[in-house]
N, C-alpha and C positions, 0 to 999 in steps of 0.2 A: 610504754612505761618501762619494761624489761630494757629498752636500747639506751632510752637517759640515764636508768640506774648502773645498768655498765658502763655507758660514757663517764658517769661521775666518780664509778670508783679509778676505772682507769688515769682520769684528770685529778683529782687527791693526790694518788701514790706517784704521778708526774710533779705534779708541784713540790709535795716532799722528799723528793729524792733530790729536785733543781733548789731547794732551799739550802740542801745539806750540801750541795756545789756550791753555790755560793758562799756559805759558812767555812768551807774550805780555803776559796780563792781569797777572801778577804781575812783571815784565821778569823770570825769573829765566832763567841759558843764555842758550840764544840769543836770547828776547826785552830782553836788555839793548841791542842794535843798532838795535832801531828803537824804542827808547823818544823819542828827539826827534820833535819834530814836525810836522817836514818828511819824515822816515823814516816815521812813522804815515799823512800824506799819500797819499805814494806806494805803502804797502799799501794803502789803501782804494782808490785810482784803478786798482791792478794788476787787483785783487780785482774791482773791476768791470769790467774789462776782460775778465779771465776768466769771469768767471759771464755777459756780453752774448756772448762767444764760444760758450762752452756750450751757451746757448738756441739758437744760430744751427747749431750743427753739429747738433743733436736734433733739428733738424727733417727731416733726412731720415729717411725713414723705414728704412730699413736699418742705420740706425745704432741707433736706439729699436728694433727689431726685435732686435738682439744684445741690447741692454740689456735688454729684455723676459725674452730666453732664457736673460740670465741670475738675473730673478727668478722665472722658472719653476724651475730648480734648485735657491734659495731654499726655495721654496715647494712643492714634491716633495708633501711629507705635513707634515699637518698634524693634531694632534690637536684636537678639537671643548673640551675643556678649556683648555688652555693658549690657543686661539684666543679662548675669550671673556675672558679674563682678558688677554690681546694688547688685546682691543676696549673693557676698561675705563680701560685704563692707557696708552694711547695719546692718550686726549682732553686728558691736561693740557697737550698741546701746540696746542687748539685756541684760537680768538681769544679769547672770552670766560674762560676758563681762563687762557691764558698772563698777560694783563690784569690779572686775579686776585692772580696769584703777583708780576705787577712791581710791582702797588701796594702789597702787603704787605712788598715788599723795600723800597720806596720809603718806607715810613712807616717800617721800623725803619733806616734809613738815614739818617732826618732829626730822629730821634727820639735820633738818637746826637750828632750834631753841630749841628741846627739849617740842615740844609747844603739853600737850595732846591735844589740840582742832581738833589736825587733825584729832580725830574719828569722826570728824560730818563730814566729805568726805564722807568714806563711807557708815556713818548712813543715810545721804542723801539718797542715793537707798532705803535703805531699809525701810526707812519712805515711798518714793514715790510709791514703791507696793505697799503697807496697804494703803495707798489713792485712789491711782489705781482700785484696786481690791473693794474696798468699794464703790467708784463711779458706776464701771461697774456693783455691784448687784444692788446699789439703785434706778439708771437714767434707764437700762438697752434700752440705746442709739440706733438708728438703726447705723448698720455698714455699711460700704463701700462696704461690700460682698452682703449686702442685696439692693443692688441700681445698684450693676454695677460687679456684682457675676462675667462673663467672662472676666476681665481684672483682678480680680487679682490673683498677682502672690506668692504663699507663704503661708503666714500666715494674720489676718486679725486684726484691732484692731478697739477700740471705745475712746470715748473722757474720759480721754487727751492722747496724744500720749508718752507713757511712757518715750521711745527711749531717743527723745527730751528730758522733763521734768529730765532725769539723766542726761544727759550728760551738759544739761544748765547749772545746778544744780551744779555739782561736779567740773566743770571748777572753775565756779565764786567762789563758795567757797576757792576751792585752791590758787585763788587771794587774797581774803581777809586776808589768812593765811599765803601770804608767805611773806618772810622775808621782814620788812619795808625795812630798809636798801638796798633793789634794786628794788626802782620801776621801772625799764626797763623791770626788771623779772617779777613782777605782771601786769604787761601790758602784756607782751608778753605771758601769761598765760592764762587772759582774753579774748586775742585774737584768740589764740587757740583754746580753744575752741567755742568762735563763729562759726570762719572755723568748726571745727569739727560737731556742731550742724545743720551747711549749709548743709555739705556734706550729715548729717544722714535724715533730712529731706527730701532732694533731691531724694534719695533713695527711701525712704519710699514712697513719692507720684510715682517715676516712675515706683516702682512696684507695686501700687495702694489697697497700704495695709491701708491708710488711709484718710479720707476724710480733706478737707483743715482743717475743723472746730477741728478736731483729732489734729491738729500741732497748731493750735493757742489755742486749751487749755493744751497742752505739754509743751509752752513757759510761759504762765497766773501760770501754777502748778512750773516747774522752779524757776520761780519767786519769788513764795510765800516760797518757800524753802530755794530758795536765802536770801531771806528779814528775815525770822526767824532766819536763821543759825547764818546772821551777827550780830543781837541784841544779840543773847547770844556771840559772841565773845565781842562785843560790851560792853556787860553788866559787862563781866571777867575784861577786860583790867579796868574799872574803879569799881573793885571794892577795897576796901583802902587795904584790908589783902592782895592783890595780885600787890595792883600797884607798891610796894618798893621792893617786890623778884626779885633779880636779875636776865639777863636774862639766858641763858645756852652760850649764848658769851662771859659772862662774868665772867663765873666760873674756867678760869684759862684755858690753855692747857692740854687738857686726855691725848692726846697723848706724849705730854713731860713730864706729871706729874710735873707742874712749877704749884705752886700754885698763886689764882687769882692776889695777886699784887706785883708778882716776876716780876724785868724784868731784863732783860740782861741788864748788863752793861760792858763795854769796858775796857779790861784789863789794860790801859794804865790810868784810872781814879782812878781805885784801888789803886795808887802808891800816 
């Protein structure tokens, strides 16, 4: 009873914080307030305020020691099934993996509009290692291994929880970039990956590779990645020498070779 009740409150305050992502990526609610981008600014400078805050309080270790106790309660009982099926479905949040999934978002991205911006998909990753990695030598954080060594399963991480912070990352941007003209699509992308970021977190705490404070500064990094990525789209779409180039929909049909402002007309008007 005590493992479901903490699994439940942990999975609530998960899905409310991925709602209020999404509300963001899409401005709908409350993400309409900081759609400017001076407002996007000072989310991403908050956001790392918090997640350097974060690092710095984890490092006592009584505080990582609660945190620990409470992925011991997590992690009670576990079945040997559902744990390996945790340990296949956890990796797409790894480097190589995450990588993967931005470059496929990236080419159907640019495949829609012709839009370069879809290299900041997967520049994404690879800015969030160099942040990653520069974190874990400067905080040099206590781990989850160092608090509760016999539960976990796998591999071990420190704050922020990388997994999270790409996968956050690479969705929301993929919304921002996809094509205006279907916001059902950019919704339903944002939404995606939320799920997606559910699921990788899910994972990651059941195989107790990282401590809560690890996932809430994975989402705080997300974030801030989030928020930069979109001011420079931001910044392109208004700036004068680019705002009158036409878009790649409008440059006629490739495939017919009908130039942009050919159109069929009906044999019977020709007479």
């Amino acid at each position: 009873m005590v493992q479901s009740t903490v699994w439940f409150i942990v999975l609530v305050l998960s899905v409310a914080a991925l709602l209020c992502a999404v509300d963001l990526s899409t401005e709908r609610g409350f993400g309409r307030r900081f759609s400017s981008v001076p407002r996007r600014l000072i989310t991403a400078v908050a956001s790392g305020v918090l997640l350097i805050a974060l690092a710095l309080i984890w490092r006592v270790h009584a505080v990582a020691a609660a945190d620990g106790h409470v992925i011991a309660k997590l992690d009670k009982s576990r079945g040997a099934a559902l744990t390996g099926i945790m340990n296949v479905v956890t990796t797409m949040g790894d480097a190589i993996p995450s990588l993967l999934i931005a470059s496929a978002l990236a080419l159907i991205v640019y495949r829609q509009r012709q839009n370069p911006l879809a290299v900041l998909i997967p520049l994404a990753v690879l800015v969030e290692l160099l942040i990653q990695a520069g974190m874990t030598k400067a905080f040099h954080d206590i781990t989850v291994h160092q608090v509760t060594a016999n539960l976990v399963i796998g591999g071990t991480g420190t704050i922020p929880s990388g997994s999270v912070a790409r996968l956050y990352a690479v969705f929301l941007l993929t919304s921002h970039l996809w094509n205006p003209k279907d916001p059902a699509g950019k919704a339903r992308i944002a939404t995606l990956g939320a799920v997606l970021v559910l699921i990788q977190l899910t994972t990651r705490l059941f195989l107790a590779r990282h401590l809560l404070a690890d996932i809430v500064g994975g989402l705080l990094l997300g974030l801030v990645l989030e928020r930069i990525g979109t001011v420079v789209i931001m910044w392109r779409a208004s700036s004068p020498r680019l705002r009158n180039k036409p878009a790649a929909s409008d440059a006629g049909d490739i495939d017919s070779g009908r130039a942009p402002d050919e159109r069929i007309v009906p044999r019977d008007r020709l007479i």
